[in-house]
Structures are given as structure tokens and as C-alpha cells.
C-alpha positions in Angstrom: 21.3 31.4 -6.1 19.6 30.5 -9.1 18.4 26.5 -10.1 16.7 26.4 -13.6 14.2 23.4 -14.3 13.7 22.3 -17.6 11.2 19.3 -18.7 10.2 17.8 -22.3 7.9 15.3 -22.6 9.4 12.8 -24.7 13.0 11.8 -24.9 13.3 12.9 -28.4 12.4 16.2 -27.9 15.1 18.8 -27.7 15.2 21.0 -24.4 17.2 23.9 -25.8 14.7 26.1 -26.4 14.0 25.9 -22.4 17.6 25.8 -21.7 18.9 28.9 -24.2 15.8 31.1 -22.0 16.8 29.7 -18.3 20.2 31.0 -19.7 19.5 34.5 -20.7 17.6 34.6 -17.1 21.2 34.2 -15.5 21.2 30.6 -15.0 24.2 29.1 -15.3 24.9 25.4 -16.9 25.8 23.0 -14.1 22.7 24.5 -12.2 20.3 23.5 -14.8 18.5 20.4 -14.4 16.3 18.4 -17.2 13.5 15.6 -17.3 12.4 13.9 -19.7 9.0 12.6 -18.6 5.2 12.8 -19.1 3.9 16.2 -17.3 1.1 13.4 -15.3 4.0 11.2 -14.4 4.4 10.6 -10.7 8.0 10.6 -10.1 10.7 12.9 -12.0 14.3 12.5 -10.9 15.5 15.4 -11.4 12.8 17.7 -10.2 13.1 15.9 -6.9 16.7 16.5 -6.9 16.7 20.5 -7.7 13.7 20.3 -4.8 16.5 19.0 -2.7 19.2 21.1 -3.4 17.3 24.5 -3.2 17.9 26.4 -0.1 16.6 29.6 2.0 17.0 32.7 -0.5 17.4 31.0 -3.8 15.2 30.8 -6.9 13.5 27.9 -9.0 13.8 29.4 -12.4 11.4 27.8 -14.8 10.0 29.0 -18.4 6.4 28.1 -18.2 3.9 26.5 -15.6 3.0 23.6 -17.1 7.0 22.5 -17.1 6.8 22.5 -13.4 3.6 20.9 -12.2 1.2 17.9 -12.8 -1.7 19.6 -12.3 -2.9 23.0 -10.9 -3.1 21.6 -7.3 0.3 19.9 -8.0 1.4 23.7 -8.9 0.0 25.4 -6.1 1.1 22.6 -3.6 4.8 23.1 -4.6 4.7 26.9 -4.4 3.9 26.8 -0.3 6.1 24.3 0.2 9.0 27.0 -1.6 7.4 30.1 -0.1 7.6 27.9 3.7 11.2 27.0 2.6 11.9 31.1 1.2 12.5 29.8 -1.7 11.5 32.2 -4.5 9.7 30.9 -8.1 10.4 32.6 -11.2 8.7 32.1 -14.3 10.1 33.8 -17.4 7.6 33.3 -20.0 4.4 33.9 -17.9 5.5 37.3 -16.0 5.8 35.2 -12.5 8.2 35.8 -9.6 6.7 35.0 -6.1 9.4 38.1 -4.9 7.1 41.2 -6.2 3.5 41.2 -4.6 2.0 40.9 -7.9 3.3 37.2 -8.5 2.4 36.4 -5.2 -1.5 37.9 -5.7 -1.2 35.6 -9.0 -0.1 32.5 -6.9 -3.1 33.0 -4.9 -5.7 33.6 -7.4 -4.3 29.8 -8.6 -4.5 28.6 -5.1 -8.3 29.7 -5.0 -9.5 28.4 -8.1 -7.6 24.7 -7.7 -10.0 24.9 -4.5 -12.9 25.5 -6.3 -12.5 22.8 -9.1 -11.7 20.3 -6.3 -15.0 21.4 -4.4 -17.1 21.0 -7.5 -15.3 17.9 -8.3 -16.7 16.5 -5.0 -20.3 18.0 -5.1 -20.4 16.4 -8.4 -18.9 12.3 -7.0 -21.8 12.8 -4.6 -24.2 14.2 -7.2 -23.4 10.9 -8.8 -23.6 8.6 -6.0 -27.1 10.0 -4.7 -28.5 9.4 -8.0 -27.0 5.9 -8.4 -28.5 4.9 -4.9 -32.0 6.4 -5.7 -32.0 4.3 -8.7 -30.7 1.0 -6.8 -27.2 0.8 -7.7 -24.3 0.7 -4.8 -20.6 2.0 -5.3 -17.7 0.2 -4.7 -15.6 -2.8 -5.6 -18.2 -6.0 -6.0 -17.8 -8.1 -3.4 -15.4 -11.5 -4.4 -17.2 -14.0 -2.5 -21.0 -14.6 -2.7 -23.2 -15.1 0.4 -23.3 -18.9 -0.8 -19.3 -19.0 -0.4 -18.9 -17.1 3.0 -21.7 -19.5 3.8 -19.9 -22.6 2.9 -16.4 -20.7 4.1 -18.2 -20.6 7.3 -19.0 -24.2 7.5 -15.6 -25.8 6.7 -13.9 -23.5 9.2 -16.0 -24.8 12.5 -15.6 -28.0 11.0 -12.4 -28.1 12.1 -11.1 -29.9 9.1 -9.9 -27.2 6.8 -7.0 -23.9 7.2 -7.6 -21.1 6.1 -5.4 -21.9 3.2 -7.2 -24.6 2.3 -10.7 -23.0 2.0 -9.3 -20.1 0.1 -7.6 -22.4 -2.4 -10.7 -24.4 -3.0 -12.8 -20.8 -3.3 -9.9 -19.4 -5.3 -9.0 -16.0 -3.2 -6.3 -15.2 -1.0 -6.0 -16.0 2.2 -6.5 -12.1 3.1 -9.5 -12.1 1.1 -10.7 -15.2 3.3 -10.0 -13.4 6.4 -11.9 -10.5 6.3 -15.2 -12.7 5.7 -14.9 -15.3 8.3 -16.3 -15.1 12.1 -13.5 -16.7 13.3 -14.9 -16.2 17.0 -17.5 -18.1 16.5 -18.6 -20.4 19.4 -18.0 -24.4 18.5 -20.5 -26.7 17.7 -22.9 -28.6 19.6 -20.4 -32.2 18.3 -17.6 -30.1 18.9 -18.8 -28.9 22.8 -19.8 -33.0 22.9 -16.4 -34.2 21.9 -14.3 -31.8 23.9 -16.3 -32.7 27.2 -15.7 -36.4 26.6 -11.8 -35.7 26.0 -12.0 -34.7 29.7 -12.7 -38.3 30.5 -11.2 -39.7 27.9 -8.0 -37.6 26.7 -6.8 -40.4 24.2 -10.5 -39.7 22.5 -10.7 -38.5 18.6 -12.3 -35.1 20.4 -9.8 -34.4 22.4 -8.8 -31.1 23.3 -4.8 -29.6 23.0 -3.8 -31.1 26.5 -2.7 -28.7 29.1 0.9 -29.5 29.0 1.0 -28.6 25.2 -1.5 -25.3 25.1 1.2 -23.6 25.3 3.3 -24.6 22.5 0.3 -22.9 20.3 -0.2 -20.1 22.2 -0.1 -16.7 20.2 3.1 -15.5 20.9 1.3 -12.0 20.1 -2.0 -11.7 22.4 -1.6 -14.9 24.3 -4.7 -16.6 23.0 -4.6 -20.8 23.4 -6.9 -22.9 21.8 -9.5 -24.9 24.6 -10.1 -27.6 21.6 -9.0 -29.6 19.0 -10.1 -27.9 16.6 -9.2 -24.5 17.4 -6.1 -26.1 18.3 -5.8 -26.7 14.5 -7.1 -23.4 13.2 -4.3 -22.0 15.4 -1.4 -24.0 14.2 -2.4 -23.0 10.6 -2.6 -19.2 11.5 0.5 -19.2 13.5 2.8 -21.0 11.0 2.1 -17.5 8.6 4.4 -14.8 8.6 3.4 -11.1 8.7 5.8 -8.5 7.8 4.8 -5.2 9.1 6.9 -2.2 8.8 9.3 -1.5 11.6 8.4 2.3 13.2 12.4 2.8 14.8 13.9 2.2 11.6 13.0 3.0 8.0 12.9 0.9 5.1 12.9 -2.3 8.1 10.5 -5.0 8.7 8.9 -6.7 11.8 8.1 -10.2 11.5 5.5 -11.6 13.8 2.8 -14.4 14.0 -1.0 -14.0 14.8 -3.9 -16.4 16.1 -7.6 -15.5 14.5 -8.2 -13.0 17.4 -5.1 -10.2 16.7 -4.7 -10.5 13.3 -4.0 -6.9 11.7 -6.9 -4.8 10.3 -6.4 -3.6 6.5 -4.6 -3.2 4.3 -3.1 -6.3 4.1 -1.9 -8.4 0.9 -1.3 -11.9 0.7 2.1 -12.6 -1.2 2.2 -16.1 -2.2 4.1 -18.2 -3.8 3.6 -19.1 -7.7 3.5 -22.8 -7.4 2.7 -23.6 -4.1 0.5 -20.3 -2.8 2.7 -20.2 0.5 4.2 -16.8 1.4 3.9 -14.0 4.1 1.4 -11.2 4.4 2.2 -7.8 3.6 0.7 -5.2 6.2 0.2 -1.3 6.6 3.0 0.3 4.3 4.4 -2.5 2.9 1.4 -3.1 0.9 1.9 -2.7 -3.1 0.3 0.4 -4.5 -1.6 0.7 -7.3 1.3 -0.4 -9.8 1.4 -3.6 -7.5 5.1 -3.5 -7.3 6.2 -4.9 -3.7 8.0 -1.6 -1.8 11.8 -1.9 -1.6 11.6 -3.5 2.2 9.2 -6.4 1.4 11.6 -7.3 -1.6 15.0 -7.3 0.6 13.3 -9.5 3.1 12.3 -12.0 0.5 15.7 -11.9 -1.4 17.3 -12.1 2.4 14.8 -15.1 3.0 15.8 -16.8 -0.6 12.8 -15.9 -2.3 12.6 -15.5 -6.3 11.6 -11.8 -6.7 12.0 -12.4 -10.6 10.3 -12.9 -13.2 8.0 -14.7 -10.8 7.4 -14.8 -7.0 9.1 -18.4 -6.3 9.3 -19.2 -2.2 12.9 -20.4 -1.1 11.9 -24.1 -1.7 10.6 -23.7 -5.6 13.0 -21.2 -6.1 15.8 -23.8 -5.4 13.9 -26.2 -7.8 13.3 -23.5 -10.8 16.9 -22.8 -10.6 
């Protein structure tokens, strides 16, 4: 069976050029499929849906090359994935058909030289990064928090006195961003030791640690962890009232929620998604993190609608979104 691709660039353009060829080549109407995109754009609809349909023994008919793929990798990516499937690739204007030995030989000239210019491509990135370090300069994102902030960050956090959310609302970061600078293992103070040994003797005391017959009500419900003092007592209650959504491995497009003390929180990537007026929210983690067009995935969005969140035109939690409205 023969499917014919067609693609214009613009949505003023007319296809029938493209079409009138795929025609005289023997495909018929209904099995001619047409996208009007940008050749570098990600996602075309129909593409994806002749990719679909094609089966073991049948023919992508296309009229040039550059109709089909994004870029030569792109090409040579999609033409082993058809020859695994036995799926042949026709194309009329440049003399191709992956049936004859000769379109096959061309396919794999392609398939060599998209490996070349993605070698040089790399020899030259590290060309460029060598020469950047010899002269002092380092790669990478700069950091958002000085070594003044983590410092301070640092401080208020074995204070005792500050969440999380709290120092990364007076520092102006996310709470993720907080996270991932904080040693929030470190051992407590010489006041806080002081105050905790003195709650011993004197549990009503303004040290006192979580007593034992309430450690358990702020035990992780993840690794186990319970705080031994006050204060970790209250860096625990703050960590544990935020809601991780991670994706759920039995079931696709489902979420997991669960709760984490300092000491099991997922590694990256995560992504804080907080409210517009208020900064409260969940964290996104693994797959549910936006890409680079930050739009939330499908799952993370019918959680939030599920949870009465405001998805539009702004992120609203369940309480402002009930006061916007």
C-alpha cells in the first residue's frame, strides 16, 4: 500500500504541486496526508499519523527530502525506524526508493555523513570550552544565589526560625532553587544541643524537643525520619506539608503524590509550581517537569484542575482561585 506525505510551510501555500506528483506516483486521495508546518517544528500531526498508520510492506511516498525531515539526522533517524518496520521510502523527485540497493547505498551515504557533522559538531563545543577555561571563563548557567546568600540561607535555616519557604521568599527563588543549596544535615548548634538537653529536665522549656508521644505525628511518612528537636521538629512540619507529584510508573499519564522530610527529598529535575498570589503549590518531579516551552505536561494540569487549581490565564491555588472567580 501506498501513503503519500505532503508538507508546506506556511498555511497559505498551496500543496498541489506535491499532491498532483504523489498522484501520478499512484497515490490515491484519501491516503494522502498534508501539514502545514515549519520544516524545524517539533510536532506535525499528520506526519505522526501516516507514521502510525503505515504497516509491514507499504510505502511512504514523498516528493523531496526536505518535505519529510527536520534535519539530516531527523531524515536518517526516520528511515531505520521504516526499514526496522519494512516499511519502504519512496522519493519521486530525488530518484530514492529504499527497495532497489541503490536507494538503500544512498540512505547510507546520508547516515554517514549526519555522523560526521555531529562528530565535528562536538570536537568543535569542546574546542570551545577548552579555550574558554584556559582563558578563565566557566560554562554553564550562573549560579542564582551568591556565596553571601547560601551563607545567610544557611544561617536562618539552623536557626530554627525560618521554612524553607520563607527564606526563599525573602531571597526571591523557588523553594527548589533553595533546596539544592542548603545542608540540611547539618548538626544543630551549640544553643540548640544546650536547649534540647535542658528540655530533658524541663519539657515545658522554650527548647524543648518534639516529645516522644508526638515524634510520630511528624515522622516522614516516606523514609521514616523524626525530628530529635524543636527545631528540626519545625523544619519538618514545613517540608512535610509540601506536595510532590511524581509520575506514577503502572500507569501512564498518572501521578503519585507523596511528602518528604530534608533527608529523601527527590534529586533533579524538579520544579516548584506555585501559586501567583500566595507562592504555595506542589513540586513537579522527573517527567512531569515543564520542558523548554515551560508548559506543565498534560498529567500535572489534570491533577491541579482535579485539585481546583486555576490552570488559566494564571496559576491560581484552589483558595485564590475561589477569590479571583
Amino acid at each position: 500500500m501506498l501513503l503519500g506525505y505532503a508538507r508546506v510551510s506556511d498555511a497559505d501555500l498551496n500543496p498541489d504541486h506535491q499532491v498532483d506528483t504523489l498522484r501520478r506516483a499512484g497515490v490515491a486521495a484519501e491516503d494522502t496526508y498534508i501539514d502545514h508546518a515549519s520544516g524545524a517544528k517539533a510536532s506535525r500531526p499528520q506526519l505522526d499519523l501516516v507514521l502510525k498508520l503505515l504497516r509491514d510492506g507499504d510505502t511512504l511516498v514523498i516528493t523531496r527530502l526536505d518535505r519529510l525531515g527536520r534535519s539530516v539526522l531527523h531524515l536518517i533517524t526516520l528511515g531505520a525506524e521504516l526499514r526496522e518496520r519494512g516499511v519502504g521510502l519512496r522519493v519521486l523527485e530525488q530518484g530514492l526508493d529504499t527497495a532497489t540497493a541503490e536507494g538503500r547505498a544512498m540512505f547510507g551515504m546520508l547516515s554517514v555523513l549526519a555522523e560526521l557533522s555531529q562528530e565535528l559538531t562536538i570536537a568543535n563545543t569542546r574546542d570551545g570550552i577548552a579555550a574558554a577555561r584556559a582563558r578563565g571563563r566557566k560554562g554553564g548557567r550562573p549560579p542564582k544565589l551568591t556565596a553571601e546568600q547560601v551563607q545567610l540561607a544557611q544561617r536562618l535555616y539552623d536557626g530554627g526560625e525560618h521554612t524553607v519557604a520563607q527564606i526563599a521568599d525573602l531571597l526571591g527563588v523557588r523553594r527548589t532553587t533553595l533546596y539544592g543549596h542548603l545542608n540540611k544535615q547539618a548538626k544543630p548548634t551549640a544553643a540548640q544541643d544546650e536547649a534540647a538537653s535542658e528540655a530533658i529536665v524541663d519539657p515545658i522549656g522554650a527548647g524543648e524537643p518534639a516529645p516522644r508521644s508526638t515524634r510520630s505525628a511528624w515522622a516522614c511518612p516516606t523514609c521514616g525520619h523524626e525530628p530529635t528537636t524543636r527545631a528540626e521538629t519545625a523544619h519538618q512540619r514545613a517540608d512535610l506539608a509540601v506536595t510532590w507529584l511524581h509520575p506514577d510508573p503502572t500507569a501512564e499519564g498518572g501521578i503519585i503524590t507523596g511528602h518528604h522530610c530534608c533527608r529523601c527529598q527527590p534529586e533533579p529535575p524538579v520544579i516548584d509550581i506555585a501559586c501567583a498570589l500566595c507562592g504555595d503549590g506542589p513540586i513537579l518531579v522527573g517527567d512531569l517537569v515543564p520542558g523548554a516551552d515551560d508548559r506543565l505536561p498534560l498529567p500535572a494540569q489534570r491533577w491541579l484542575s482535579a485539585e481546583g487549581w486555576c490552570i488559566s490565564p494564571k496559576l491560581l491555588c484552589p483558595h485564590h482561585a475561589d477569590q479571583d472567580h
